[in-house]
Backbone bond lengths (Angstrom), bond angles and torsions (degrees), N, CA, C in turn:
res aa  C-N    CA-C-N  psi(-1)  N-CA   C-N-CA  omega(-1)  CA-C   N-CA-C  phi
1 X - - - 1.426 - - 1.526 110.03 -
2 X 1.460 139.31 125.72 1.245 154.58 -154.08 1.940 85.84 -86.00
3 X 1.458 106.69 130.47 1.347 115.32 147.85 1.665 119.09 -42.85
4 X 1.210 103.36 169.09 1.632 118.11 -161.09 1.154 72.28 -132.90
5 X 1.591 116.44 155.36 1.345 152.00 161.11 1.030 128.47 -138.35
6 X 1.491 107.33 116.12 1.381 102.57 -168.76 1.973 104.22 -114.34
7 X 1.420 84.45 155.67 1.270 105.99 -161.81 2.244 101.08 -101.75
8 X 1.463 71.31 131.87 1.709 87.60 -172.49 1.824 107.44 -96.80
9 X 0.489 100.50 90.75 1.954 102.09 167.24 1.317 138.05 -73.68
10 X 1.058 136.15 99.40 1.418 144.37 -146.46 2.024 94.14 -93.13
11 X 1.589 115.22 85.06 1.344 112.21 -161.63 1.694 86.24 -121.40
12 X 1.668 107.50 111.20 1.407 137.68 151.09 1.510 122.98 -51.37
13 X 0.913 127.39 80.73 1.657 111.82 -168.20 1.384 92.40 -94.36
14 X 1.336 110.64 151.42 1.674 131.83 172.40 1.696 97.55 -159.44
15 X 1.774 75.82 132.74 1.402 102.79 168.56 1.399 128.29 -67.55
16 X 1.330 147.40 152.90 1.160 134.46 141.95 1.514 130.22 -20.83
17 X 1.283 121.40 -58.13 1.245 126.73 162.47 1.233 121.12 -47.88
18 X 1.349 109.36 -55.11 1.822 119.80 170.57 2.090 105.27 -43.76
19 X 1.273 87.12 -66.07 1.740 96.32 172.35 1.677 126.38 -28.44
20 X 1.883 91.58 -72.16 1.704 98.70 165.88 1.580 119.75 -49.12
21 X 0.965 106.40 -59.81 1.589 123.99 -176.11 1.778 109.69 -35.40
22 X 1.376 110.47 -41.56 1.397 136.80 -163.74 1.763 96.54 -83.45
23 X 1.241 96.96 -36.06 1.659 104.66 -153.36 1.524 92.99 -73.85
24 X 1.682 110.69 -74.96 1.455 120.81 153.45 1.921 122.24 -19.62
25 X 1.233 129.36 -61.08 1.045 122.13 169.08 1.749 122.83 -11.92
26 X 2.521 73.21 -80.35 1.893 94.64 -170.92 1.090 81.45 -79.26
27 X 0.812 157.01 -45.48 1.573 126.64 -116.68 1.637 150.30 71.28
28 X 1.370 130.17 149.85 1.582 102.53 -169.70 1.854 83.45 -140.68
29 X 1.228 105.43 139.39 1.544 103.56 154.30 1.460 128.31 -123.17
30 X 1.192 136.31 145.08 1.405 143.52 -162.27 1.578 94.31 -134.89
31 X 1.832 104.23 112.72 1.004 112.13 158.81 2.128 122.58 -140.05
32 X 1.518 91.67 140.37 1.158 111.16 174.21 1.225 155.42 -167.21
33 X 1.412 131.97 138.34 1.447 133.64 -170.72 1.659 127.87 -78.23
34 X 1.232 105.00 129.95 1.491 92.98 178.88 1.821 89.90 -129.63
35 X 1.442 109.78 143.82 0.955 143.62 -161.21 1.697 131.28 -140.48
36 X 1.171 116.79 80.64 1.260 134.58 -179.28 2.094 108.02 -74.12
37 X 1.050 102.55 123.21 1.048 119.37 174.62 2.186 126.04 -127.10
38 X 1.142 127.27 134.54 1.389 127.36 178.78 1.358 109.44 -130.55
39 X 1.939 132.58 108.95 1.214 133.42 -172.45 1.699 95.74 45.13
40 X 1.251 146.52 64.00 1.257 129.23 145.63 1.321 112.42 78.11
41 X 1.147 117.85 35.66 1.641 134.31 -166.21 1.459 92.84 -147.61
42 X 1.417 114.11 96.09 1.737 109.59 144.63 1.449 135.83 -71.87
43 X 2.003 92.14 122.82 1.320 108.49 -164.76 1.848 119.10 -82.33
44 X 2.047 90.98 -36.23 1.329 108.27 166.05 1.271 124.70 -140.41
45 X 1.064 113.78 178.42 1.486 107.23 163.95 1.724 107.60 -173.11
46 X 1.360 84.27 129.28 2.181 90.63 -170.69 1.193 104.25 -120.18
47 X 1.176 133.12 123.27 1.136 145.84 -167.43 1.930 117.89 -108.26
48 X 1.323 113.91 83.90 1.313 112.35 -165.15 1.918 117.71 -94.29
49 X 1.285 81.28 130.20 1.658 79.10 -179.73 1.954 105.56 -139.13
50 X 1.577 115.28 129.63 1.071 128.43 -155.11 1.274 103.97 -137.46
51 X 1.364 125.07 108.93 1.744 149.00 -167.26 1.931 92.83 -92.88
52 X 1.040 102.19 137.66 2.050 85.63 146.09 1.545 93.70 -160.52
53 X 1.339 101.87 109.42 1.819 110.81 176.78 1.071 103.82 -134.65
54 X 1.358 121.26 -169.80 1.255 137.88 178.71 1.806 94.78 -89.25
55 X 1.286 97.00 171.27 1.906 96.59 173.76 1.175 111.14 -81.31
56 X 1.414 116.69 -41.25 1.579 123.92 174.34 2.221 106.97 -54.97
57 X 1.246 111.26 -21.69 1.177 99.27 -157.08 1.558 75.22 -104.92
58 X 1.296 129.81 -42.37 1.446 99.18 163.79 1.210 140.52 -46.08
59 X 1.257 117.93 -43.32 1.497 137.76 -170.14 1.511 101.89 -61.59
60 X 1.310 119.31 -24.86 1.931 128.02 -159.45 1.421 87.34 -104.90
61 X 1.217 156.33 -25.01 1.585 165.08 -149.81 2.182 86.17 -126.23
62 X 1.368 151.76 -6.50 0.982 139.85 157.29 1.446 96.83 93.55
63 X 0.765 131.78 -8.43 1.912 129.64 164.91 1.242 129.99 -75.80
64 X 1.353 98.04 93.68 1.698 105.00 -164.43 1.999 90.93 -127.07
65 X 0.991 130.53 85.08 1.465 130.16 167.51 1.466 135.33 -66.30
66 X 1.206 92.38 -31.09 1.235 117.18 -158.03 1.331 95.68 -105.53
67 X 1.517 139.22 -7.41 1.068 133.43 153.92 1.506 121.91 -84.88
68 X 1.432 104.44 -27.90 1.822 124.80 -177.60 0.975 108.55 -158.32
69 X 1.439 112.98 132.75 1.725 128.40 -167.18 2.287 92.88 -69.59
70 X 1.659 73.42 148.72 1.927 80.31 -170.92 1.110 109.47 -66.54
71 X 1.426 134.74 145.57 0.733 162.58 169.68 2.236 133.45 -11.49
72 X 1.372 64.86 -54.15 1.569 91.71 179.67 1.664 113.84 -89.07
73 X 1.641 115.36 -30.28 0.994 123.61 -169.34 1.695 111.14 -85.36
74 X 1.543 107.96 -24.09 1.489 124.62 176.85 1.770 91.38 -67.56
75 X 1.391 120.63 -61.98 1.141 120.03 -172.02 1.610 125.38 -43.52
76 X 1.306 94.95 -43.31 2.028 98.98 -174.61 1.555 95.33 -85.01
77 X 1.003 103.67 0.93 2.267 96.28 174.42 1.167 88.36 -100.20
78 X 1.481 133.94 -15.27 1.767 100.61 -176.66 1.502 107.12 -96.36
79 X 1.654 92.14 -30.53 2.069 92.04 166.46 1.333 104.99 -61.85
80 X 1.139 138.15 -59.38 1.113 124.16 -169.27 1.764 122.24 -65.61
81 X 1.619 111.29 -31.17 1.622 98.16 157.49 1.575 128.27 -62.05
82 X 1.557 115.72 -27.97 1.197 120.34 174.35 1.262 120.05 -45.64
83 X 1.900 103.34 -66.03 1.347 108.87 170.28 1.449 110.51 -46.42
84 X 1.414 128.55 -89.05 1.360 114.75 -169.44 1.672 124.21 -37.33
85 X 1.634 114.48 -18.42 1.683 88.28 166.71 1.737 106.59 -101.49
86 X 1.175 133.24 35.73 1.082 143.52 162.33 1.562 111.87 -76.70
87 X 1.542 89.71 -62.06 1.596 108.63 -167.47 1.619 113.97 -54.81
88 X 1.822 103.45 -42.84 0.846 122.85 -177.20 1.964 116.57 -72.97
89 X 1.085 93.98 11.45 1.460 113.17 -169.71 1.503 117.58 -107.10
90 X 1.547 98.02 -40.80 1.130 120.87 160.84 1.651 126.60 -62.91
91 X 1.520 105.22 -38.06 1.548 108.82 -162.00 1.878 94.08 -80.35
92 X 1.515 102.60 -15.09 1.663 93.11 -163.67 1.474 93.77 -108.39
93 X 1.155 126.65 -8.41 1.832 106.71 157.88 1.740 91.74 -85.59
94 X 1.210 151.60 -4.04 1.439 124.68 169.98 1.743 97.78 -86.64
95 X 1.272 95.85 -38.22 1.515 75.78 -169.41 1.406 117.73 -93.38
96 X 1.787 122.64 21.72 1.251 136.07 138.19 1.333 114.33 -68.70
97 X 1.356 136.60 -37.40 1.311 123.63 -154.02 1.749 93.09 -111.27
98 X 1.348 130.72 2.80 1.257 134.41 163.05 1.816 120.52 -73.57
99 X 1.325 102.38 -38.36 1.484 128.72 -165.92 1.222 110.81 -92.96
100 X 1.797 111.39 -26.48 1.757 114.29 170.71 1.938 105.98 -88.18
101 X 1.378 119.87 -9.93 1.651 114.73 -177.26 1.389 106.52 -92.10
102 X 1.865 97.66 131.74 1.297 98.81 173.75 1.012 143.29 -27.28
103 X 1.137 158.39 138.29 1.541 153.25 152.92 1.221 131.03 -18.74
104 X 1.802 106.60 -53.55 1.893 107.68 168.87 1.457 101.77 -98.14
105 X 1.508 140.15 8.39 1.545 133.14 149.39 1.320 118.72 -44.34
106 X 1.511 120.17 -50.14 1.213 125.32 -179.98 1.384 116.32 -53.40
107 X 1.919 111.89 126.35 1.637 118.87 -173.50 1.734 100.74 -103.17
108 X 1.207 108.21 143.60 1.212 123.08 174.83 1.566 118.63 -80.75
């Protein structure tokens, strides 16, 4: 009669809780680009980035948002307010120096 062999399995069980708990600790990040393109013409582009920590493990990694808008995002709102009071700077010396020229000055 042939021996039996038995098979030993080295089975880790973890809980959900164990899992989260773990996840929260380290931490996990998920990052990625999606990128729409037509003949060599970009149509889009989404740029995804996905944290999941604890707050404390944020706070030790410098990611605090929710205390102060990020960094980068404060920055392109002030370029971008600049520009718009530029533009807007522009349209009101044209439409100062439109509103001060005579009436029959104006060429067709």
């Amino acid at each position: 009669m042939p021996e039996r062999q038995s098979l030993t399995h080295a089975v880790e069980s973890t809980n959900l809780a164990d899992l989260l708990e773990r996840i929260l600790d380290k931490g996990v990040v998920v990052a990625g680009d999606i990128s729409i393109k037509l003949v060599d013409v970009e149509l889009l582009t989404i740029q995804l980035r996905l944290v999941i920590c604890s707050v404390d493990k944020a706070r030790e990694l410098g990611i605090d948002w929710w205390n102060h808008p990020l960094p980068a995002a404060a920055a392109q709102q002030k370029v971008a307010i600049a520009s718009i009071e530029e533009r807007l700077g522009r349209m009101e010396e044209a439409w100062a120096q439109r509103s001060a020229a005579p009436a029959g000055s104006e060429s067709a």
